[in-house]
N, C-alpha and C positions, 0 to 999 in steps of 0.2 A: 467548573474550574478544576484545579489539577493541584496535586503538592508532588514534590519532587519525593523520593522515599529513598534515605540513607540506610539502610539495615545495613548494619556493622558482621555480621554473617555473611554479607557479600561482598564483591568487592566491587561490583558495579554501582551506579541508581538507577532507577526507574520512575516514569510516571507513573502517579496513582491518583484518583478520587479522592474530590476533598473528604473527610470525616461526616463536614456536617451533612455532603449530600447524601449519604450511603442511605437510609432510609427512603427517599425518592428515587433512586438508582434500583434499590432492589423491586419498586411497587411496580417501576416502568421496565425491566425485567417480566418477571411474575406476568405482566399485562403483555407484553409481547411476545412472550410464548405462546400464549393461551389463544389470542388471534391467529396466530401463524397455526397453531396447531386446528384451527377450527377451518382457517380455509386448505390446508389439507385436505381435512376429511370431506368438505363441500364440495371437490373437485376432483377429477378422475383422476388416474395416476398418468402421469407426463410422460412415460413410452405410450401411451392410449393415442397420448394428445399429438404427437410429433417423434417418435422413433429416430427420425434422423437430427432431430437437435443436438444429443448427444455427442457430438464431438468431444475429445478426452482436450483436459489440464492441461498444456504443454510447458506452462512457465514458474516457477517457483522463485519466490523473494528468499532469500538466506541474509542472514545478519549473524552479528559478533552475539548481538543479545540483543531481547526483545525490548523494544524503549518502553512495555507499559505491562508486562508481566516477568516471571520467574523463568526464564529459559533463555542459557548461555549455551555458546559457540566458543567463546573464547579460550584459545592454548592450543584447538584445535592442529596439528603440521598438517601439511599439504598430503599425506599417503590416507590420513583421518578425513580429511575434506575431501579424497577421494572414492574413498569408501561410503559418505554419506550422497554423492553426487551421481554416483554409479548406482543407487539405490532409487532415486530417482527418474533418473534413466529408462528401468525396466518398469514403469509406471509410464512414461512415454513423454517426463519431459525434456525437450532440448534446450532451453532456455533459463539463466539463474538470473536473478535481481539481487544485488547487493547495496540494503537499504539507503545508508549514509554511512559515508566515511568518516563521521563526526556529527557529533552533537551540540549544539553553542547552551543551553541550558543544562544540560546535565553534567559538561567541561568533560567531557568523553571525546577520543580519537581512536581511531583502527587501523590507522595506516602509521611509518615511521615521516611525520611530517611538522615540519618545522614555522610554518604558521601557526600550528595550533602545540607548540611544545609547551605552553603551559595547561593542556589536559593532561588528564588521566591518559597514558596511551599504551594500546596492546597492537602489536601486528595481528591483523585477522585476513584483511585486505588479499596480502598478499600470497598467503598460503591457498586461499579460497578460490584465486582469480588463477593460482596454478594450475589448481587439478581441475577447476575446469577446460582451460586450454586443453590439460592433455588429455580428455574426452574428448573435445572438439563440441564442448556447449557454448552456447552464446552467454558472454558473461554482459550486463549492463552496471556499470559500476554507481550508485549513486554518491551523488554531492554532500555539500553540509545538510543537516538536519537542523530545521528549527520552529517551533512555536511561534516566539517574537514576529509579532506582525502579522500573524493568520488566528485563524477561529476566534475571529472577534476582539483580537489586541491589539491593533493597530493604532496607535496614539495620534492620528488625524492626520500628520506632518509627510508631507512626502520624503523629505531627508533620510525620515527614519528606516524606509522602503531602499534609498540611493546607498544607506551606508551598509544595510544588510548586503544588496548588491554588489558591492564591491568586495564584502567579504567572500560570497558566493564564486564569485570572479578568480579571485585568489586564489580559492581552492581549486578549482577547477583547473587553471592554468597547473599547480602545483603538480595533481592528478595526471595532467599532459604530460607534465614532466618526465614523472619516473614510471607510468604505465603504459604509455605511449605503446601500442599494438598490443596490448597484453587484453584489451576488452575490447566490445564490436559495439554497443552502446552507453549512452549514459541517459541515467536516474535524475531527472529533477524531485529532491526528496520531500522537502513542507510540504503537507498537504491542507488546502483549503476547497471550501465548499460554496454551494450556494444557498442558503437557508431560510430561503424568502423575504430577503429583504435587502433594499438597492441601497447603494453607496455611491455614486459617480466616482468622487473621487478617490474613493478606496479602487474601485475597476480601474480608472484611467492610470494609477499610478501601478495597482497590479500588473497590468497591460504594457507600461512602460518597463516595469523591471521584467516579463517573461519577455518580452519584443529585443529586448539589449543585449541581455544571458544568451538566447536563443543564438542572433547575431554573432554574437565572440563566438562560439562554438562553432556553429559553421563555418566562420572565416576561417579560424585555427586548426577545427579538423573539418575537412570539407567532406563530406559523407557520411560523419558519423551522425546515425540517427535521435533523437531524444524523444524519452519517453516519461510518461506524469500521469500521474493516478491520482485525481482528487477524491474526495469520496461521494456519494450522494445522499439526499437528504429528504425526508418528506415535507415537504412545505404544503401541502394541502391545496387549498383552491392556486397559489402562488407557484406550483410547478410548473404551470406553462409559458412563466418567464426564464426557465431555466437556461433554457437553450438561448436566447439574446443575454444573461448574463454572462453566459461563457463566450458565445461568441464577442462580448466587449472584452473579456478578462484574453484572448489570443487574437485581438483585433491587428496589433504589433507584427505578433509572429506565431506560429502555431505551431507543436509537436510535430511529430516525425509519427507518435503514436499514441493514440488519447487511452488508456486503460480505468476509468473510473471503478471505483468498491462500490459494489450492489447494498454495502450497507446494511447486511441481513443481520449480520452477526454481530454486529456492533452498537444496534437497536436504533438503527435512525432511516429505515424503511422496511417497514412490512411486506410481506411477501404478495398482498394484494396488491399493491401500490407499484410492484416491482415495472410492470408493460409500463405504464406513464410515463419512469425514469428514462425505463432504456429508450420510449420515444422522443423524448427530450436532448438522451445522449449519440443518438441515431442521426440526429437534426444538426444539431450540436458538429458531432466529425463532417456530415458533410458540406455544413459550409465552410468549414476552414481547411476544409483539402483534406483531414489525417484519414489514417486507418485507424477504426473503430478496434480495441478489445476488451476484455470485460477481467474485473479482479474480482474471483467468485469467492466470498467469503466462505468458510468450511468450518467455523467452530462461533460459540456461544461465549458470551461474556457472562462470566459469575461473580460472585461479592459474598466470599467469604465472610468475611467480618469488615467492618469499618475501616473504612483507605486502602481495605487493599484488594485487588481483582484478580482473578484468575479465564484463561482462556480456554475453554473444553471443546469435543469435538462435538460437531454437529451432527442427529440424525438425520438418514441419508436421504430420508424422503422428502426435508425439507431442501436437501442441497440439487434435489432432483428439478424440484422446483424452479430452484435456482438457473439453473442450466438453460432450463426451458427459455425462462423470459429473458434469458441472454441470447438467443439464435439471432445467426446475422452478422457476428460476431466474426472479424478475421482470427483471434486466437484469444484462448483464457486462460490466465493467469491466477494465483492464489497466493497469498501469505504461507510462508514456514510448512511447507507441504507437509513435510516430515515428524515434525512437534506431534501435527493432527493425526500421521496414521501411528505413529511410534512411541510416542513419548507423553500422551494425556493416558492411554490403558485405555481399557472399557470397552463395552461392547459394538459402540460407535462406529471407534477408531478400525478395529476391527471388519468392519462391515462395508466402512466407506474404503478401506484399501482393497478390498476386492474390489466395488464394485468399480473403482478409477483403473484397476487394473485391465477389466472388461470394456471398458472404453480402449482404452491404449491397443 
């Protein structure tokens, strides 16, 4: 579970980790380095193994501020969001994700939008989606952000699935509104998983609310593409149902472009485990038609002290790794590119910007 974190030193919130879990958080940490780090050294280095897997990053998620650690965007003007965009760029990506234009649990907005005028609201939106225009990147603007209803909170009721919906809806329409040509796709933002364990009517009614959204969007912009990054999950003997729960969860309607999180860095797949997933997620796009790509996680979760986490960058060898068990892949994608090569320090960050730059 999760508590929402008000520090008064910020002016945002944040998810964090409940209190009392922080002691099992750190043990399952601790245990999944030490794996990861052992099938490292078991296995030969990944240009040995496949030289051309290496295809470079080309996509990057940017946000106002990160919904579950300490790193703002917000106040940024469009010449600053230029300069962070153009930096990207010569790292070779052409393509920005902007996570959620709002948050329904945290009562956060980013855009100037008057369905949700009672959040907190900063313009982030649109200085963002400027300077990417005038690069000429593919900006993907994502939707509302929310928990309610995913990772295991869904209160049984389908209604409660119908009225989210509608919120979703709303926004989106809203989004048409006043950005209308200013982005090339859109961000379905919740993200849920598959975690080894079936629901019918949790799928069916999932399936119903992406089959609907999906619908409105293409009617309204007919070509604009949509893209969704759920995350993955090691379910153990239970991952070879993966691929039939997804295909029930886009039975309706299916992405434009399936980007699943490899889940490295977020501790909910090991890097032995990695080939399973992606044949799962392989299986997965091709039977509901998408383009396969992959969100390569780049940095480490840490836990400070009780409730509250921090995001580090990852060594390069396991992100090498990484890469590997993604080939096959039409394009890959990453969280907050920039945080990882610029803004954690260290010898890491350091390290992994060359070596993404070598790719590029």
């Amino acid at each position: 579970m999760y508590h929402i974190d008000s520090d008064p030193s910020y002016d945002y919130r944040v998810y964090q980790p409940a209190v009392e879990e922080y002691e099992k958080l750190v043990a399952r940490r601790n245990d999944f380095l030490a794996k990861n780090q052992s099938f490292i050294q078991a296995n030969p280095s990944p240009f040995q193994v496949d030289p051309d897997s290496f295809m470079p990053i080309t996509g990057s998620f940017i946000y106002a501020h990160a919904p579950d650690y300490r790193s703002s965007m917000i106040g940024l003007n469009a010449n600053q969001w230029r300069e962070r965009l153009m930096r990207l760029q010569e790292i070779g990506v052409d393509t920005v994700i902007f996570q959620a234009v709002a948050w329904k649990e945290l009562q956060e907005c980013y855009y100037p939008s008057k369905i949700f005028s009672s959040f907190k609201t900063w313009d982030v939106v649109t200085p963002a989606m400027e300077a990417a225009n005038s690069l000429n990147m593919k900006f993907y603007l994502g939707e509302l952000g929310s928990v309610d209803n995913w990772q295991g909170k869904w209160d049984g009721e389908e209604s409660s699935l119908k009225k989210e919906q509608d919120e979703h809806w709303q926004c989106l329409q809203e989004l048409f509104r006043i950005y209308k040509g200013g982005f090339q796709g859109v961000y379905f933002s919740s993200e849920s998983g598959y975690v080894g364990e079936r629901n019918r009517s949790f799928e069916n009614a999932v399936a119903k609310f992406y089959g609907e959204l999906f619908t409105h969007v293409r009617k309204t912009m007919p070509g604009l593409p949509i893209l969704i990054s759920p995350y993955s999950y090691d379910c153990g003997e239970k991952i070879d149902d993966m691929a039939d729960y997804w295909q029930t969860i886009f039975s309706k309607a299916a992405p434009d472009y399936l980007a699943p999180q490899d889940s490295v860095g977020t501790l909910c797949v090991p890097l032995e485990t990695q080939g399973k997933i992606y044949e799962q997620w392989h299986r997965t796009a091709q039977h509901i038609g998408c383009q396969l790509w992959s969100n390569i996680e780049i940095f480490n979760v840490d836990f400070p002290k009780a409730g509250r986490s921090l995001l580090n960058t990852a060594d390069v060898e396991r992100i090498k790794v990484q890469l590997l068990a993604s080939r096959g892949v039409a394009k890959r994608i990453t969280w907050e590119m920039l945080y990882f090569l610029e803004e954690t320090g260290g010898g890491n960050a350091a390290l992994l910007r060359q070596f993404l730059k070598k790719l590029a």
